[in-house]
C-alpha positions as a printed Julia matrix, in Angstrom:
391×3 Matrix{Float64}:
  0.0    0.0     0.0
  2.92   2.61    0.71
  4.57   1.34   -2.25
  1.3    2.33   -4.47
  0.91   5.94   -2.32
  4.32   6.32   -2.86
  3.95   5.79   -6.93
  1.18   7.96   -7.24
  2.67  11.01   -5.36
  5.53  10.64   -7.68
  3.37  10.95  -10.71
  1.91  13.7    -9.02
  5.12  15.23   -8.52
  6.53  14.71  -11.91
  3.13  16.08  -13.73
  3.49  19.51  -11.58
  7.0   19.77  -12.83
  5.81  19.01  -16.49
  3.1   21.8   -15.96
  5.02  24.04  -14.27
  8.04  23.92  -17.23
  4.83  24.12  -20.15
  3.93  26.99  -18.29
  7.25  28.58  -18.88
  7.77  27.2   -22.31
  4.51  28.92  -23.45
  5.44  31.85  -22.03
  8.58  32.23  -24.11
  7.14  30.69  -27.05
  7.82  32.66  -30.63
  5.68  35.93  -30.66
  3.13  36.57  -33.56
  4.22  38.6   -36.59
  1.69  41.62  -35.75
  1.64  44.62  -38.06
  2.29  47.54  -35.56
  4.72  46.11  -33.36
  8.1   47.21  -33.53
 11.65  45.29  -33.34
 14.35  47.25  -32.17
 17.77  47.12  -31.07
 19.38  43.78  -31.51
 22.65  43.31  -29.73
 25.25  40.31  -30.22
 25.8   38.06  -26.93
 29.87  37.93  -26.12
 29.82  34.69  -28.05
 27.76  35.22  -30.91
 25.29  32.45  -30.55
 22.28  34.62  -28.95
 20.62  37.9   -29.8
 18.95  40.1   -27.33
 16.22  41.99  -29.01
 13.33  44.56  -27.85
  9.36  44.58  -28.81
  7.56  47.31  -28.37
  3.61  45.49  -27.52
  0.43  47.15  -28.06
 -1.08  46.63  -24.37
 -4.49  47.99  -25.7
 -6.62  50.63  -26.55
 -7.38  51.76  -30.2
 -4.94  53.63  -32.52
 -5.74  56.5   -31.08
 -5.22  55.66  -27.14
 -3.36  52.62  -27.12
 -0.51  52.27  -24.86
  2.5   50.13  -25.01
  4.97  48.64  -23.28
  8.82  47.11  -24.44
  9.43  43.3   -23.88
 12.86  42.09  -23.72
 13.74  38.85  -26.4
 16.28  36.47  -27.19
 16.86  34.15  -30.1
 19.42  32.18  -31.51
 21.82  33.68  -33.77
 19.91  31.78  -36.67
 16.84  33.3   -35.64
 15.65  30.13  -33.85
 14.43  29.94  -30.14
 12.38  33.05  -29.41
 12.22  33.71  -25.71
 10.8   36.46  -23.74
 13.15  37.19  -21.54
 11.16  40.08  -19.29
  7.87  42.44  -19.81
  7.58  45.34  -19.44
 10.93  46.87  -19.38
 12.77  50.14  -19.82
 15.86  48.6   -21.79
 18.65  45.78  -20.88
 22.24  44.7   -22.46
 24.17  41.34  -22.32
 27.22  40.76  -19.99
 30.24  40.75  -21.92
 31.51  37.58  -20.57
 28.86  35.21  -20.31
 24.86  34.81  -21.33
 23.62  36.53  -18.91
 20.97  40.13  -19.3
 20.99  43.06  -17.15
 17.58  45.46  -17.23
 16.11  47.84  -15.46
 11.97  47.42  -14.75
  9.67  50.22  -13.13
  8.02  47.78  -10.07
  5.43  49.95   -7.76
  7.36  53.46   -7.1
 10.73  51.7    -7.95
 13.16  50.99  -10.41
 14.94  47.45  -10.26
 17.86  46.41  -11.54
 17.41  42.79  -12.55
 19.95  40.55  -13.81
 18.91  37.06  -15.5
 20.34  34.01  -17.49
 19.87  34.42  -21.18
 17.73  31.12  -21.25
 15.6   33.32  -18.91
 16.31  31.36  -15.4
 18.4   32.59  -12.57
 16.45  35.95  -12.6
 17.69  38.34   -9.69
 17.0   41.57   -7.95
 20.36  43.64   -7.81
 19.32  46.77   -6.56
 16.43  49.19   -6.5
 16.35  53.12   -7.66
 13.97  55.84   -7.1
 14.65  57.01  -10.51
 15.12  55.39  -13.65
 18.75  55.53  -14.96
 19.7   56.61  -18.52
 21.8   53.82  -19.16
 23.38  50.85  -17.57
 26.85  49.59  -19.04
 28.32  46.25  -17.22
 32.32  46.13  -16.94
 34.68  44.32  -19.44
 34.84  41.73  -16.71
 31.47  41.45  -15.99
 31.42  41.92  -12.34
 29.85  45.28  -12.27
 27.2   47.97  -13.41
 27.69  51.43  -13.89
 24.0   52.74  -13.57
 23.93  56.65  -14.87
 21.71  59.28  -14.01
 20.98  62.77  -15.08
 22.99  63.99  -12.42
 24.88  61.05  -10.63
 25.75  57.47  -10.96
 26.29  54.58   -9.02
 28.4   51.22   -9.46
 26.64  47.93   -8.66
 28.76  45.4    -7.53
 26.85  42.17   -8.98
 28.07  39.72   -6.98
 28.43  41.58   -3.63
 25.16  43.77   -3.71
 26.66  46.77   -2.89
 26.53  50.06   -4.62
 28.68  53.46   -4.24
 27.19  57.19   -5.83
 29.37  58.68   -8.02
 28.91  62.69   -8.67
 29.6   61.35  -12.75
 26.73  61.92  -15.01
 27.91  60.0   -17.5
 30.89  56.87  -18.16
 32.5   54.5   -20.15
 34.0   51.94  -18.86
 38.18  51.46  -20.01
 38.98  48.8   -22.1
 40.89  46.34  -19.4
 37.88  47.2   -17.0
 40.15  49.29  -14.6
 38.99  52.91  -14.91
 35.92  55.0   -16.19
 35.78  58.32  -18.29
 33.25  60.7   -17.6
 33.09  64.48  -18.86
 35.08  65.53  -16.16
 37.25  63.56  -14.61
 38.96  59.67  -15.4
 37.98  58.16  -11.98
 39.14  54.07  -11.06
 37.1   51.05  -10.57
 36.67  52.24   -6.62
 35.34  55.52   -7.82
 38.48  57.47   -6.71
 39.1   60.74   -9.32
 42.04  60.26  -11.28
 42.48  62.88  -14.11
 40.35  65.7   -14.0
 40.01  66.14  -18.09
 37.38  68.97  -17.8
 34.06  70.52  -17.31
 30.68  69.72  -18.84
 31.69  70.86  -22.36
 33.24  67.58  -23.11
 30.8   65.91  -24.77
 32.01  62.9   -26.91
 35.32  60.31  -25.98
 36.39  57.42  -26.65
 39.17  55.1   -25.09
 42.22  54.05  -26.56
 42.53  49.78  -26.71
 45.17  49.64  -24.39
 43.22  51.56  -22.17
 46.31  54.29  -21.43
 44.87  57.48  -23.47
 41.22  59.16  -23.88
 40.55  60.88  -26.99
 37.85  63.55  -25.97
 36.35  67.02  -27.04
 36.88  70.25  -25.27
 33.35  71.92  -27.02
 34.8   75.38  -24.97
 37.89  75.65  -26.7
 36.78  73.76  -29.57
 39.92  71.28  -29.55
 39.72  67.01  -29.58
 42.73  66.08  -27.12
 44.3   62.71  -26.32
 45.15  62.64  -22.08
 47.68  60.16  -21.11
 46.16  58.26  -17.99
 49.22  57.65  -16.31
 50.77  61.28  -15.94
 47.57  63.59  -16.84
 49.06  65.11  -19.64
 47.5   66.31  -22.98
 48.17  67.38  -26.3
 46.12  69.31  -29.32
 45.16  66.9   -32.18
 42.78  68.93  -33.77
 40.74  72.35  -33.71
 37.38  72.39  -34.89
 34.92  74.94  -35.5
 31.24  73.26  -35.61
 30.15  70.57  -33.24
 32.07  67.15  -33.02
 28.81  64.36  -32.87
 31.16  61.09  -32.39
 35.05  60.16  -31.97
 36.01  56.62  -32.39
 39.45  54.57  -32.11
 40.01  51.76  -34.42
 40.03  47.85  -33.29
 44.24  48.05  -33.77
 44.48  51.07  -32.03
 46.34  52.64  -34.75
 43.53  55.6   -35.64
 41.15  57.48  -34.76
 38.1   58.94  -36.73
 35.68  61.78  -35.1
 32.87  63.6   -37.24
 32.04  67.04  -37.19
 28.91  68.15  -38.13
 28.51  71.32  -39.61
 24.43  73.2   -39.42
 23.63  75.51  -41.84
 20.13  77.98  -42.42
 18.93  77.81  -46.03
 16.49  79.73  -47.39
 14.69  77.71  -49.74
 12.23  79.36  -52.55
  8.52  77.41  -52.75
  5.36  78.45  -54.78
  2.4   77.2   -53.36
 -0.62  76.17  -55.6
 -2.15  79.69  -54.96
  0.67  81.12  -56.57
  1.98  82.89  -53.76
  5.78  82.7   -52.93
  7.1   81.55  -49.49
 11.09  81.54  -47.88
 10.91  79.06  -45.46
 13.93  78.68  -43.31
 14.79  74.78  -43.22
 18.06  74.0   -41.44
 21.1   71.68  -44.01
 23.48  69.26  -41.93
 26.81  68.87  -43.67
 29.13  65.48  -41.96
 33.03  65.81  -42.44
 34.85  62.67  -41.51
 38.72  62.79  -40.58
 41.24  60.51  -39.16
 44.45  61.03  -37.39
 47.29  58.53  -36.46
 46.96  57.52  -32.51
 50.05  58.92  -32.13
 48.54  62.5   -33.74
 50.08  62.59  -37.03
 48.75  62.82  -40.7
 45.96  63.99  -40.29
 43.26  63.79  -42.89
 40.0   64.85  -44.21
 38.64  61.92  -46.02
 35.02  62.43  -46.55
 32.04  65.07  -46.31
 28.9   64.64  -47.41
 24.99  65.71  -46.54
 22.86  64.42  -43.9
 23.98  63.34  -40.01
 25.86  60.57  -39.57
 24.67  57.89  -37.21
 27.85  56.01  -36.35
 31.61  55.36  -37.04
 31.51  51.54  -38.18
 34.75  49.68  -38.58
 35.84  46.33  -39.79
 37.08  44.04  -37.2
 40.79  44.65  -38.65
 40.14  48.48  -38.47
 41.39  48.87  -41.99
 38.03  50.08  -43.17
 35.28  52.48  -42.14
 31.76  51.56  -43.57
 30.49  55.32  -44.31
 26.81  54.11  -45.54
 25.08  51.7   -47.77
 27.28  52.46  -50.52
 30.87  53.7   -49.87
 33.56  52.23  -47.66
 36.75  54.26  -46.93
 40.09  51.69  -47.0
 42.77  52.68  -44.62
 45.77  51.71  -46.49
 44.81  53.16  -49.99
 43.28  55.79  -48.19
 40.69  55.88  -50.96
 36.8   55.56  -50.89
 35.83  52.56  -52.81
 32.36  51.6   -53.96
 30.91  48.51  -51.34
 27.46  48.2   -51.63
 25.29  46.68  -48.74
 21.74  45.64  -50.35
 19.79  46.37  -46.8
 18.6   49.8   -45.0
 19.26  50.37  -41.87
 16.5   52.52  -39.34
 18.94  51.84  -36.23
 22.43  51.1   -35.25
 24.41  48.21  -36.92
 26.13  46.05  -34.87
 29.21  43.7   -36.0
 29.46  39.86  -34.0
 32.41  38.96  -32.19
 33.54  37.14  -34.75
 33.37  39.92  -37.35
 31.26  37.48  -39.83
 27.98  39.18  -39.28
 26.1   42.3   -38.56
 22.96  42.13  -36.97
 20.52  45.97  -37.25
 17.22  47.08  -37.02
 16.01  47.54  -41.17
 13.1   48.03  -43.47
 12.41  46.27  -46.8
  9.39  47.16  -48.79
  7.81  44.76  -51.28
  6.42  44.78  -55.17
  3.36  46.21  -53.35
  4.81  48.97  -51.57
  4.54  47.52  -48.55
  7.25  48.05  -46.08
  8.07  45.67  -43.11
 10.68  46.57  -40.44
 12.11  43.98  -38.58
 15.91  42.85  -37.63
 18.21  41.57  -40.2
 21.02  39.54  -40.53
 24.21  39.64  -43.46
 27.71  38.35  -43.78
 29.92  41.21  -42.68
 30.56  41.96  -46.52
 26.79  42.85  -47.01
 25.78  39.4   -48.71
 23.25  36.44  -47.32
 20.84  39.08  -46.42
 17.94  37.79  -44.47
 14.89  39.33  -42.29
 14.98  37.14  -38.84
 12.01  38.48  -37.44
  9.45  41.5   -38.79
  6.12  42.73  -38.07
């Protein structure tokens, strides 16, 4: 008799489990392709075999009142094994050195930092905030978050749960995971200040590979300087007169490439259908691309063209600078050569570890006009295009 009791509360046991793990499976199960939601920032995991994605859902409402919310999404990097990950979330990014997701979630009067295994077990609570930070960005070692504010920061320690406020307002984290840059000082992993580098008119930097230089813009003076981490000192590379939108060091460390972007008033002539003539005002964005040795020689303008560029994309060799769907600039002919990528991007393109493939949010239309937006997938040389997942 205990024998058959015994039996049957195993079968019970084992049919909960079953339930409980359907449960989960369905609720991770691949989402419907629904015209009106939107797929949005893809990101590569450190290993290249998963893709975190967002959705934003329709949560109700007609057209007119409906409100939404963004669900956080992984698949494999063939586009296989759609998972939600988390609902309802302000954003999230992988750790660089394993499958696992940070994001932050409003919960009651709180914002929580959550951290969770990409195959969407292991989820923990890190912290809480009153406010909702502008970005997280984990550590090249994966063992902490810098969580920035509009007017502070902190740094999570993952592991031991403990956080320290930072008067930064911004940060990058150095290559080897030992320092991070802000717009006015270089402070260590402990938060300590180490180089002040100046006020709130820096605006865009970048570190150097090796993690001993910052490349930054002084928007006061107008000047992009290099700062040597070790001994605080800086030199001039180059004197601008417009607004510098993005500075960028190559994968060798051998360049670097910033933009300046240039605004200019036209006054452009119209007739309207009544006949009458109008001047509006519209406002013409000119992008100048130039690169300079990290060492601050030869420097060189190499392209200028109309229109705002979104982002300095290099090769995974850094000999060559995608410029858009049509041009690449080569660093050793220092020529721009024809390349054509046969996709549009509506979003930032980002390259895998690997350097094989680029994953990016795009839109194709069809013979009917049509156009779907979705996340794409190519060889790093623009070929094997294919739409993983639209609307």
């Amino acid at each position: 008799m205990k024998t058959s009791n015994t039996k049957k509360l195993t079968k019970t046991i084992i049919f909960i489990i079953l339930i409980t793990f359907a449960i989960h499976r369905l609720s991770c199960m691949v989402i419907e392709k629904t015209l009106g939601y939107k797929y949005y920032d893809p990101k590569w995991s450190f290993d290249g075999n998963e893709i975190l994605f967002a959705k934003e859902v329709t949560t109700g409402g007609d057209p007119g009142g409906a409100q939404y919310r963004t669900d956080l999404f992984t698949m494999s990097s063939a586009g296989k094994r759609i998972k939600r990950i988390a609902k309802g979330v302000e954003f999230g990014n992988f750790c660089p050195t394993e499958n696992k997701i940070a994001y932050i979630k409003k919960e009651w009067d709180k914002y929580v930092l959550v951290t969770v295994k990409a195959s969407g077990f292991n989820k923990k609570v890190v912290c809480r905030f009153r406010e909702c930070p502008n970005k997280i960005n984990w550590s090249p070692k994966g063992d902490r978050i810098l969580a920035v504010f509009d007017e502070y920061s902190y740094l999570v320690s993952i592991n031991e749960d403990r956080l320290c406020w930072l008067s930064i307002c911004d940060g990058e984290w150095s290559p080897d995971g030992t320092m991070i840059a802000s717009r006015k000082m270089i402070i260590n992993s402990n938060g300590k200040a180490m180089v002040n580098i100046g006020q709130y008119d820096v605006k865009v930097y970048d570190w150097s590979k090796d993690s001993k230089c910052l490349i930054y813009d002084d928007n006061s003076s107008k000047i992009i300087y290099i700062a040597e981490v070790e001994n605080g000192e800086k030199r001039q590379l180059f004197k601008y007169q417009n607004e510098i939108s993005s500075i960028s060091v190559s994968p060798d460390n051998k360049n670097i490439v910033f933009i300046e972007i240039e605004k200019k008033k036209v006054v452009e002539e119209i007739t309207t259908f009544g006949g009458e003539k109008l001047s509006p005002v519209a406002e013409k964005v000119v992008s100048r691309y130039y690169i300079v040795s990290i060492k601050g020689n030869n420097l060189n303008k190499f392209d200028e063209h109309e229109g705002k560029a979104k982002q300095i994309l290099w090769s995974r060799d850094g000999q060559e600078i995608r410029l858009d769907s049509e041009r690449v600039y080569s660093i050793a002919n220092k020529t721009i050569v024809a390349k054509k990528w046969p996709f549009k991007t509506s979003g930032y393109v980002e390259l895998s570890p690997d350097g094989s493939k680029y994953v990016y949010q795009g839109y194709i239309s069809n013979d009917n006009n049509l156009t779907h937006t979705g996340i794409f997938m190519s060889d790093s040389d623009g070929n094997n295009r294919r739409m993983i997942i639209h609307n």
